[in-house]
C-alpha positions as CSV (number, residue, x, y, z in Angstrom):
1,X,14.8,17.3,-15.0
2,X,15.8,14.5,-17.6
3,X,14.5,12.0,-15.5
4,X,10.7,13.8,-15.7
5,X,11.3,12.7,-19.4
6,X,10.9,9.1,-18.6
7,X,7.5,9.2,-16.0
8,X,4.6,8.0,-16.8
9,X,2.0,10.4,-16.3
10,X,-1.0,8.3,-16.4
11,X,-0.5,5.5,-14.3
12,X,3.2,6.7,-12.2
13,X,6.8,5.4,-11.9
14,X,8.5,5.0,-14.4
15,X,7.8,4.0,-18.0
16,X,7.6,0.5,-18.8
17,X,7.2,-3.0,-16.8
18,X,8.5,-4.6,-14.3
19,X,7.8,-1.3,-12.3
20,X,9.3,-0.6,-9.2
21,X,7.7,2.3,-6.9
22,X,11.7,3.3,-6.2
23,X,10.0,6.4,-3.7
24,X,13.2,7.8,-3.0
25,X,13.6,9.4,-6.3
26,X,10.1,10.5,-5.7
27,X,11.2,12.1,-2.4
28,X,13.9,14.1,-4.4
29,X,11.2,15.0,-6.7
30,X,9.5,16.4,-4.1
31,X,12.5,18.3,-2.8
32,X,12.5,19.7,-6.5
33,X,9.0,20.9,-6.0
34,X,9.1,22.7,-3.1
35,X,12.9,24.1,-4.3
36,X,11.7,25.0,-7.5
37,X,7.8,25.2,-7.6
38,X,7.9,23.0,-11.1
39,X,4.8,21.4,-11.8
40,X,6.0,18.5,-13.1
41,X,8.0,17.2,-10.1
42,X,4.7,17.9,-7.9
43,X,2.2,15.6,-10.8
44,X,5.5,12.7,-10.8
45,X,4.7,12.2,-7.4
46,X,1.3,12.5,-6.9
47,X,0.8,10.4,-9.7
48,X,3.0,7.9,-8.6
49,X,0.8,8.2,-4.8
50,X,-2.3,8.3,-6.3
51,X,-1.9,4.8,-8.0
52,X,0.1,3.1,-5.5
53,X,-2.8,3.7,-3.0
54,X,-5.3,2.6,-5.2
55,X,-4.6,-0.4,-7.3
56,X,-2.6,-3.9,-7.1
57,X,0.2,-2.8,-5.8
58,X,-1.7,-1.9,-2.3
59,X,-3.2,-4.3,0.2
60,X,-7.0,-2.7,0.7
61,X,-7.8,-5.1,3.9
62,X,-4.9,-4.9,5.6
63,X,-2.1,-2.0,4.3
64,X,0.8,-1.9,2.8
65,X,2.7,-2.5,-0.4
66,X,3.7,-5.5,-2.5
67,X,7.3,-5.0,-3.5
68,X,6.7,-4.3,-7.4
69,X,4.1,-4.4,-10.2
70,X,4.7,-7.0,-12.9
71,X,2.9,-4.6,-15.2
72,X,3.1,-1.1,-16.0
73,X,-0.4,-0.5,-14.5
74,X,0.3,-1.5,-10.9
75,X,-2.8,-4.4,-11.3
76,X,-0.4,-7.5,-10.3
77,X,2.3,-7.0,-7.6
78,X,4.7,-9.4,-7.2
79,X,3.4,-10.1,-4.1
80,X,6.5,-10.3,-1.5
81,X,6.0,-7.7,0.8
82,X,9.5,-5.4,2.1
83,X,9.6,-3.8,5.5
84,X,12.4,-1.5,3.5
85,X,9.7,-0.8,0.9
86,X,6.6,0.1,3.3
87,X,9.0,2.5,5.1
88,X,9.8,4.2,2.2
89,X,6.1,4.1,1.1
90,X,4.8,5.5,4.6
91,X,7.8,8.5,4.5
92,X,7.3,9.5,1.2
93,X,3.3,8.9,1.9
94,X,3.9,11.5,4.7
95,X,5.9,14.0,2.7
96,X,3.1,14.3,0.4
97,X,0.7,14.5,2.9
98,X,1.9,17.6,4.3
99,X,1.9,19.3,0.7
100,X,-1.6,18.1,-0.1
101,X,-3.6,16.9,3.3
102,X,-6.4,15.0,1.9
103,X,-8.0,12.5,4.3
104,X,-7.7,9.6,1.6
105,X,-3.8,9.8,1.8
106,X,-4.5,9.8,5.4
107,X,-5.9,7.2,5.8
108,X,-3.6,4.9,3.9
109,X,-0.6,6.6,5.9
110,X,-2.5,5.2,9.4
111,X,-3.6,2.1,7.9
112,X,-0.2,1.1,6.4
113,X,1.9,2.4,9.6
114,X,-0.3,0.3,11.8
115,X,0.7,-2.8,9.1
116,X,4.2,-2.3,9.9
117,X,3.7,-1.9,13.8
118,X,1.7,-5.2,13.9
119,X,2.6,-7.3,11.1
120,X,6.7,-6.3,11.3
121,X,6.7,-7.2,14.8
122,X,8.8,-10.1,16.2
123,X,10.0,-12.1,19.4
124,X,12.1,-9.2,20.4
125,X,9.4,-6.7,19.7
126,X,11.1,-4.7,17.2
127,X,10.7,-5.0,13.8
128,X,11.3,-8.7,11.0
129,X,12.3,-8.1,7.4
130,X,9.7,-9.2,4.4
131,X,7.0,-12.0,3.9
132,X,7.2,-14.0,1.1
133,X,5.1,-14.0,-1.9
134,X,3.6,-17.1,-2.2
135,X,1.5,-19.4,0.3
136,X,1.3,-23.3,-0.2
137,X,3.6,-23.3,-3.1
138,X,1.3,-20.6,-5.3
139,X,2.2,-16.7,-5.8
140,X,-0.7,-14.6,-4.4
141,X,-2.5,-17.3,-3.2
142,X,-3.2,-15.4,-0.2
143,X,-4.0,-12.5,-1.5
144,X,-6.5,-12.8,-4.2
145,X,-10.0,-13.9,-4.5
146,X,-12.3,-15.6,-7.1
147,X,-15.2,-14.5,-8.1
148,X,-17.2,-17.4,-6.3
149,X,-15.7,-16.5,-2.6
150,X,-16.5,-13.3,-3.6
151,X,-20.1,-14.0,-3.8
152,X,-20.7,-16.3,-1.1
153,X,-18.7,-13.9,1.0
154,X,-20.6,-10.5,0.1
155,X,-24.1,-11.9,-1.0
156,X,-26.2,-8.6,-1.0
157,X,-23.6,-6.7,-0.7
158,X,-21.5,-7.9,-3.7
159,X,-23.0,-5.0,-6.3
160,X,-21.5,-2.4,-3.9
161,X,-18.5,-3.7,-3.2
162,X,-18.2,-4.0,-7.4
163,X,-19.3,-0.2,-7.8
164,X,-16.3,0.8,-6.2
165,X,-13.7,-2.3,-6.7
166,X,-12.6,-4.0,-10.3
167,X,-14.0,-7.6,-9.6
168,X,-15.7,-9.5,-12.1
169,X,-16.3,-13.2,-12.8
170,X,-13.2,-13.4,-15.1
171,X,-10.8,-11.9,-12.7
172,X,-8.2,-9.1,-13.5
173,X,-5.2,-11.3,-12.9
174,X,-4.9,-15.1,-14.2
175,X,-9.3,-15.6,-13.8
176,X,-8.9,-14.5,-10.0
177,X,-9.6,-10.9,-8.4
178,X,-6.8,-8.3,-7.2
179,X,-8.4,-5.7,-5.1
180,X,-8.0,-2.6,-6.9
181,X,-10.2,0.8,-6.4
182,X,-12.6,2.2,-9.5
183,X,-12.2,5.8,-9.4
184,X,-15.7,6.3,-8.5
185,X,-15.4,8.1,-5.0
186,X,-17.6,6.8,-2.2
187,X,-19.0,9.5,0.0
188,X,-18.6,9.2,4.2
189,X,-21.6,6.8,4.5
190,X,-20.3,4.4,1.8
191,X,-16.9,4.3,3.2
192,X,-17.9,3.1,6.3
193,X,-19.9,0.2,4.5
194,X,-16.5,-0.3,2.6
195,X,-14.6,-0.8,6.2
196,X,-17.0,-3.4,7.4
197,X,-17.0,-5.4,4.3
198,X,-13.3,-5.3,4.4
199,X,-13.3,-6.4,7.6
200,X,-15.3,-9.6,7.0
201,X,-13.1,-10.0,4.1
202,X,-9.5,-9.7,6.1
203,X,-11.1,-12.3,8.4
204,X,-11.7,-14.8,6.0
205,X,-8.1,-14.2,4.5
206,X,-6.4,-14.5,8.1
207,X,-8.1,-18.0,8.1
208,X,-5.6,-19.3,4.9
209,X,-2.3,-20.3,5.6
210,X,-0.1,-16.9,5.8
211,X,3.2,-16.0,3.9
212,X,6.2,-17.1,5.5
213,X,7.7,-14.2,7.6
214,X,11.5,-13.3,7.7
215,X,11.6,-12.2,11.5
216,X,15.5,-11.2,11.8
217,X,15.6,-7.7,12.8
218,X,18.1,-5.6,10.6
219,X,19.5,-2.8,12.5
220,X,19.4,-0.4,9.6
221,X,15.9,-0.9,8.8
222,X,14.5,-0.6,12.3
223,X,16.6,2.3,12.8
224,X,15.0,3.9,9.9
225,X,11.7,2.6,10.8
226,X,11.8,4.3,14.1
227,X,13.0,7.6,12.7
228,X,10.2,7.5,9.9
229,X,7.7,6.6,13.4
230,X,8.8,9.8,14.8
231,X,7.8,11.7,11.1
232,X,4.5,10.4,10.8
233,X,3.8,10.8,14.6
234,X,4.5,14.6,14.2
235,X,2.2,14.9,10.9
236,X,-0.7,12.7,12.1
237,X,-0.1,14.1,16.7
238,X,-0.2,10.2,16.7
239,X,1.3,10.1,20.8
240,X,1.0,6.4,20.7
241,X,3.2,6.2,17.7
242,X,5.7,8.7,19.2
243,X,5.3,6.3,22.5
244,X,6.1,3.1,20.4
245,X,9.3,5.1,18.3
246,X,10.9,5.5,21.6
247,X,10.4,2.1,23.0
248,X,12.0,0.4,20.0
């Protein structure tokens, strides 16, 4: 309860920058919730959700999380990605799913898990350990976009993708742009839209030269992995995750 005192109820996590998602506190939060039926524990973490999901801090073409926001608003991640982080992302994800099963949370929960399962993956087919941040010597490179690719990119489509993303001709983060949702809510027809420009988008960014990947497999990590697999398999009746959870 004295730890409610320092949450930011507006944008999540804690008060203050750098900001670190640190979901296991939110899982006990949760635990507090469901013991306890006080509101605030429920809003601390489905703040906390809400805006890791849709800002900086989450990759919108591929899944996933960056390991921290620089900022208090979650716009620019330091952009190493954690296999320990997405796996507490995906569980506590999953958690909240179950209290409050919204197809939006859903779909970040498949989209992130399938990350993991690809991305993760190394030589012995279980799971590496974190990408690094940076990409020919420059932190985000990878990841972000100016407003000129943007355009060539999108061409007609450039206006809708702006109605429901923050990009601009100045950038959000050092004059490029970090994919991060508006909170206008695109209905079935527009989502599917989004998807295909997202799409083109991931293929374009595939095409640059990629993060290096730490692929050692840590026994801990994959062991949690796989029990975290068997969670969301059971909350999602995803067979071919429960298939791949008992392979590795």
């Amino acid at each position: 309860e004295s730890m409610l005192g320092y949450i930011d109820y507006e944008w999540g996590g804690f008060k203050g920058s750098p900001k670190f998602p640190q979901f296991y506190v939110f899982e006990s939060f949760l635990h507090f919730y469901k013991k306890t039926k006080n509101k605030k524990f429920h809003d601390a973490v489905k703040v906390l959700i809400h805006n890791v999901c849709s800002r900086g801090l989450y990759d919108h073409l591929l899944g996933g999380i960056a390991r921290y926001s620089t900022d208090d608003r979650w716009i620019a991640p330091h952009f190493e990605k954690m296999l320990y982080d997405n796996i507490l992302f995906v569980n506590l994800l999953g958690q909240f799913y179950l209290e409050e099963p919204d197809d939006y949370y859903k779909d970040k929960l498949i989209q992130t898990v399938n990350f993991v399962n690809k991305a993760f993956k190394n030589k012995e087919d279980l799971l590496g350990s974190a990408y690094d941040a940076d990409s020919d010597g420059i932190e985000g490179k990878y990841y972000v976009w100016t407003d000129k690719e943007l355009k060539n990119v999108l061409e007609k489509d450039y206006d809708f993708f702006a109605k429901y993303y923050d990009i601009s001709e100045n950038g959000n983060w050092e004059g490029k742009n970090i994919l991060i949702e508006k909170s206008a809510k695109p209905s079935k027809e527009d989502n599917e839209k989004l998807k295909i420009i997202k799409n083109k988008l991931l293929a374009i960014r595939e095409k640059r030269d990629q993060p290096f990947f730490d692929d050692k497999s840590q026994i801990d990590l994959n062991s949690y992995w796989i029990s975290v697999l068997f969670f969301v398999a059971e909350v999602t009746n995803n067979e071919g995750w429960r298939k791949l959870a008992l392979s590795n």
